[in-house]
N, C-alpha and C positions, 0 to 999 in steps of 0.2 A: 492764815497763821493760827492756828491751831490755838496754840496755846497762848497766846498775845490776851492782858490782861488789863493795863493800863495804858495811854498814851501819855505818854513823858517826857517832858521840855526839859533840855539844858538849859536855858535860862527863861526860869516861870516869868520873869518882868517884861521878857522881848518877844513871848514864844508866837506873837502874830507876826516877825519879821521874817520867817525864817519861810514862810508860807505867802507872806504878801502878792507874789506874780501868781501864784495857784489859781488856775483856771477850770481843773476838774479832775475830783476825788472820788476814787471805786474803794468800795470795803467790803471784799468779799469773804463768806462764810470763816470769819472770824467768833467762832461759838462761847467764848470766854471772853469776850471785849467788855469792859462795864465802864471804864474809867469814861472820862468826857472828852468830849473832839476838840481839837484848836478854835478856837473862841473869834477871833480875828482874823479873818479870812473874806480879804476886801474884792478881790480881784473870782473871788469863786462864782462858774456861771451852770457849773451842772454838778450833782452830789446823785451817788446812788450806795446805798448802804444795805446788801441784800445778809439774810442770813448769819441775823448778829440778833440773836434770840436776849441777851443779859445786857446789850446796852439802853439803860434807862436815859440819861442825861438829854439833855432839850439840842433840837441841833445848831449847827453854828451859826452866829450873827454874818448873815454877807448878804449885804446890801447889791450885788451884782446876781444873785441867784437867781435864775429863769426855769431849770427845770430838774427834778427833782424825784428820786426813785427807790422805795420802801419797800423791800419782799421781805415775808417770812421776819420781822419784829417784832418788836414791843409797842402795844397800842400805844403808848404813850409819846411817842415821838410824834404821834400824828398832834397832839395839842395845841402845840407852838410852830405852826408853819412859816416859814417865809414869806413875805411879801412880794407880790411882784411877779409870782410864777406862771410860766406860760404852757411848762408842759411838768405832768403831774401823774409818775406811775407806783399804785401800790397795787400791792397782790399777797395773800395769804393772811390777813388777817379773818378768820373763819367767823370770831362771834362779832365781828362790827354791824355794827345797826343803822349808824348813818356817817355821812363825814363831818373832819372838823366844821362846826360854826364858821371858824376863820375864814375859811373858803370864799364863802360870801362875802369878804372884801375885796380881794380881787377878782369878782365873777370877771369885769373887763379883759384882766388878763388872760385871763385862763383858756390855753387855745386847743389843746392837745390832750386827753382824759384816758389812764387804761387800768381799768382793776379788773384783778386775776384774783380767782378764787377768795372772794368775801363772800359767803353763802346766806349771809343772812344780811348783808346791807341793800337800803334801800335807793334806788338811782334817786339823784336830785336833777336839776335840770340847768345851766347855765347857758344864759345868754350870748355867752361870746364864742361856745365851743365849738369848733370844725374839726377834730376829729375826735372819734367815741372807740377802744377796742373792751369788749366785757368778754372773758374769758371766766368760763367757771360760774358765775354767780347763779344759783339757783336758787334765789329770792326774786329774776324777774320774771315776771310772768307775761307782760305785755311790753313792749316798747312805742312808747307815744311822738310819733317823729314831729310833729309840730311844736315839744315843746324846746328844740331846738332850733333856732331859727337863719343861724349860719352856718351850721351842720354841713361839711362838707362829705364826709366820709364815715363811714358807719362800719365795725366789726365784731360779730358774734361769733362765740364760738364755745361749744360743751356746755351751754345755759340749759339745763335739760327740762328747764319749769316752762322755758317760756312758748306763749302760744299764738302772739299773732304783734302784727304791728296796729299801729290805730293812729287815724287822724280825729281830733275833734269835726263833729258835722259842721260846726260854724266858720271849719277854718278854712276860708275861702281861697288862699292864697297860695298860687305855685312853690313847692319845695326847693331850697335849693339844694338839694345832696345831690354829688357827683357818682360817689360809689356803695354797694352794698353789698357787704359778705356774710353771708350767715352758713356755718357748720356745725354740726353733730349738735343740733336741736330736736330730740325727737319728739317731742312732742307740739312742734311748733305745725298748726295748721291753715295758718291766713294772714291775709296782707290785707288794706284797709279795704273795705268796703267801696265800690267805685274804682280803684286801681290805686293808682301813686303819681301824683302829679307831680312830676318832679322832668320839666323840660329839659333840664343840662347832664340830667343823668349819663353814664359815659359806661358805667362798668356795673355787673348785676352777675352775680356768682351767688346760689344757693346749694347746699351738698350734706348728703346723711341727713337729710330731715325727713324720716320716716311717715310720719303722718300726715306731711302738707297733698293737698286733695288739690288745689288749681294753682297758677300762678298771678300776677297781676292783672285786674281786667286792662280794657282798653292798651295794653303795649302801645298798639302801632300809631294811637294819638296824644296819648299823655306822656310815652318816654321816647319821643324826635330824635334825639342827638344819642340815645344807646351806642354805642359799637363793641361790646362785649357782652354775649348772654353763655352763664354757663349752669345747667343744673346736672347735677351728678349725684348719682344714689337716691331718688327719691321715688321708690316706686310704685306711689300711689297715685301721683299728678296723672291723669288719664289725660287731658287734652290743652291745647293752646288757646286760648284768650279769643274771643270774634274779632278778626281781624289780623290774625296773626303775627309773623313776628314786626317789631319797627324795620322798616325801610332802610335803612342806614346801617346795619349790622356792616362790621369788619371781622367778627368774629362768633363761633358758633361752638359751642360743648355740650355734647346731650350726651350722658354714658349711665347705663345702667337704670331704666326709667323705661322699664320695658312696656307700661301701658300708653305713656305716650310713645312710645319708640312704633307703636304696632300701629298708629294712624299717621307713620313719618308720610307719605304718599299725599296728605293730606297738609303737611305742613307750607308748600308755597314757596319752596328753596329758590325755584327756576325765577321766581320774579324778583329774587332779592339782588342787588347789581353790585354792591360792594363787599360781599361777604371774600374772604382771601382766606380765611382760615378755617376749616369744618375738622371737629374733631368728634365723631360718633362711635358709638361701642353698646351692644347689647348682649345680654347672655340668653337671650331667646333658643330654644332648641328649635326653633320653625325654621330658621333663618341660615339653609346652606349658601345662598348664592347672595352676592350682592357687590355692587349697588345695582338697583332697579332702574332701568330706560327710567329718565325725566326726574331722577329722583331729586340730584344736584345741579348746582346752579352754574352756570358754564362762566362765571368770577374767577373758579375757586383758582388759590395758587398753591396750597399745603392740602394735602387729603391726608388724615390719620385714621386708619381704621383699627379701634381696641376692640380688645377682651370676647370677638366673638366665638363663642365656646364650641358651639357647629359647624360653624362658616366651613365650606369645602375648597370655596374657588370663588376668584374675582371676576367678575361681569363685562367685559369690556365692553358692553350696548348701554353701561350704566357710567361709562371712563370716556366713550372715545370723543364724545362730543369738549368736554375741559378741554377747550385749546389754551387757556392761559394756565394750566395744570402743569409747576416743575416740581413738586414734592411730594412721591407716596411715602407714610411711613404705616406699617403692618405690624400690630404690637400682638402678642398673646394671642393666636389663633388658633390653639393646638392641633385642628384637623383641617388647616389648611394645608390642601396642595396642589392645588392647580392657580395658575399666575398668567393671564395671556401673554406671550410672547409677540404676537402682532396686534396689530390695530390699536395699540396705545398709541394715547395724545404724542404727536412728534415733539410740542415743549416741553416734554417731562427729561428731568436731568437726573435727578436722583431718586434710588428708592432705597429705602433699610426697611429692615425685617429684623425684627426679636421674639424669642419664644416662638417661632412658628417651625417643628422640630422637621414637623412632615417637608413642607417647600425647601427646608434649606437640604434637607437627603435626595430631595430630585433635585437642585442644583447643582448637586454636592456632585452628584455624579451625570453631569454635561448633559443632562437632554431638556433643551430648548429655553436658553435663558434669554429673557429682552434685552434688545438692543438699546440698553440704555448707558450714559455715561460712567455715573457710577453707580454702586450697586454694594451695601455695607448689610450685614449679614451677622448678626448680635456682634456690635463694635466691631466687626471685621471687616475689609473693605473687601470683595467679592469679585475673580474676574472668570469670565467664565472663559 
């Protein structure tokens, strides 16, 4: 509401009656708001107020408020926080330098943390937090994963200052985060010293981090329970950890990461036994034919092959062994066009194809399509 300028009660004596069931309150890009919010508001458990640059006033007394969402305001709202809060997102305040003091009364609380672009605040560290998103801030420069200690899940993303994670040396003790996402860091180049000890790790997505040069040591003994590794866009990492990947993957994403892409032969796919999903993509111009005899691991259930820019034609000495193989999908391959027609794995049920202009014109016109069930052909279902 554009032009909304005050909130105004029909009767200023009762005006917490009218609001008492009020469970949760959005106030969005109302750019003229100044007047003050309803005052009594008992039953209030979530408040997000985005986009209201001219409201000054302290926000509302609610004793039931758990979690709590500030974009693009007035610093001043930050001073007087609620009690009690378990999930706590601001973003856009550009000159913040740190957060309210307050804070520190309910560190216990505080479960869930995400600030978006504050460029110049500096991370503090609570005791009770499990999940961390920093979006924007390029005031970090390191992130210190120990000084979270219940830290479940972790995400980065356009920090452009930042360059490495770090454990203190004395901190002897296994991590417990599950997940880690870090994107469009370019300048981020290292993870601790020693690896990441963090046993229950589950999920490991790194992507557009131009400068990072290796990735965690030790994988295959400090993160046991992985089952998603995905880096993407990082064209510097040249090789995999001694030891390569954890044993336990369900899941695989290498795309665009052409110097490790050029040792894949080396990576150890065939011994890994529960891998179901590979998703590989390179824009190498070396690389017309593929997959390589041994390259994949005879797990696999989904093969997706991206973005390769040469690729001519699919290998079936690199397919036929995948007996538990029911899904190809073939994304972006502009000069692909040859597709075996026999010796595909006999479990394979489906395959799609997009962007691949050349295959789908020899389909296009009937000479030698697989005998597979179905067969979808950018969104189209395909019968030959």
């Amino acid at each position: 509401m554009l032009k909304w300028e005050v909130w105004s009660y029909f009767d200023a004596e009762n005006e917490g009656e009218a609001f008492a069931p009020l469970e949760e309150l959005y106030i969005d890009d109302c750019p003229n708001l100044t007047g003050r919010l309803p005052v009594h508001l008992p039953s209030l458990a979530k408040l997000e107020i985005h986009k209201c640059p001219l409201l000054l006033d302290s926000l509302p007394r609610a004793p039931s408020i758990c979690e709590l969402g500030l974009i693009h305001c007035k610093e001043i709202l930050l001073k007087k926080l609620p009690a009690g809060l378990r999930k706590l997102n601001i973003g856009g305040f550009g000159p913040l330098k740190s957060l309210p003091r307050g804070l520190a009364d309910f560190d216990g609380n505080l479960q869930e943390l995400t600030i978006s672009n504050c460029n110049m605040l500096r991370l503090p560290s609570f005791s009770s937090l499990e999940t961390l998103r920093l979006y924007g801030c390029d005031s970090l420069k390191s992130f210190p994963l120990d000084l979270f200690p219940k830290l479940c899940s972790i995400r980065i993303s356009g920090c452009k200052n930042l360059k490495s994670f770090i454990v203190a040396e004395r901190h002897g003790r296994d991590l417990g985060i599950l997940r880690i996402f870090i994107k469009n860091c370019p300048n981020f180049v290292s993870f601790p010293k020693g690896g990441v000890r963090a046993p229950d790790l589950t999920f490991f997505w790194v992507q557009d981090c131009g400068s990072l040069r290796s990735l965690p040591e030790k994988m295959h003994i400090l993160l046991p329970s992985l089952k998603s590794f995905c880096i993407i866009d990082c064209p510097e990492v040249e090789f995999l950890p001694i030891g390569g990947f954890p044993s336990n993957l369900e899941l695989i994403d290498v795309q665009n990461c052409e110097k490790l892409f050029a040792g894949r032969m080396g990576w150890g796919l065939q011994k890994l036994l529960f891998v179901r999903n590979l998703y590989i993509g390179s824009k190498s111009e070396d690389v017309v034919s593929f997959p390589e005899r041994g390259l994949l691991p005879s797990s696999l259930t989904y093969l997706h092959i991206l973005g390769f820019l040469n690729l001519k034609s699919l290998d079936k000495n690199g397919l036929q062994h995948l007996t538990s193989l029911q899904g190809l999908t073939v994304h972006d391959c502009p000069k692909l066009k040859y597709m075996p027609d026999e010796g595909l794995p006999p479990s394979l049920s489906f395959i799609k194809i997009k962007e691949c202009p050349l295959l789908k014109k020899r389909w296009q016109s009937r000479k030698k399509i697989p005998d597979i069930d179905h067969i979808e052909i950018d969104y189209e279902e395909f019968i030959g």
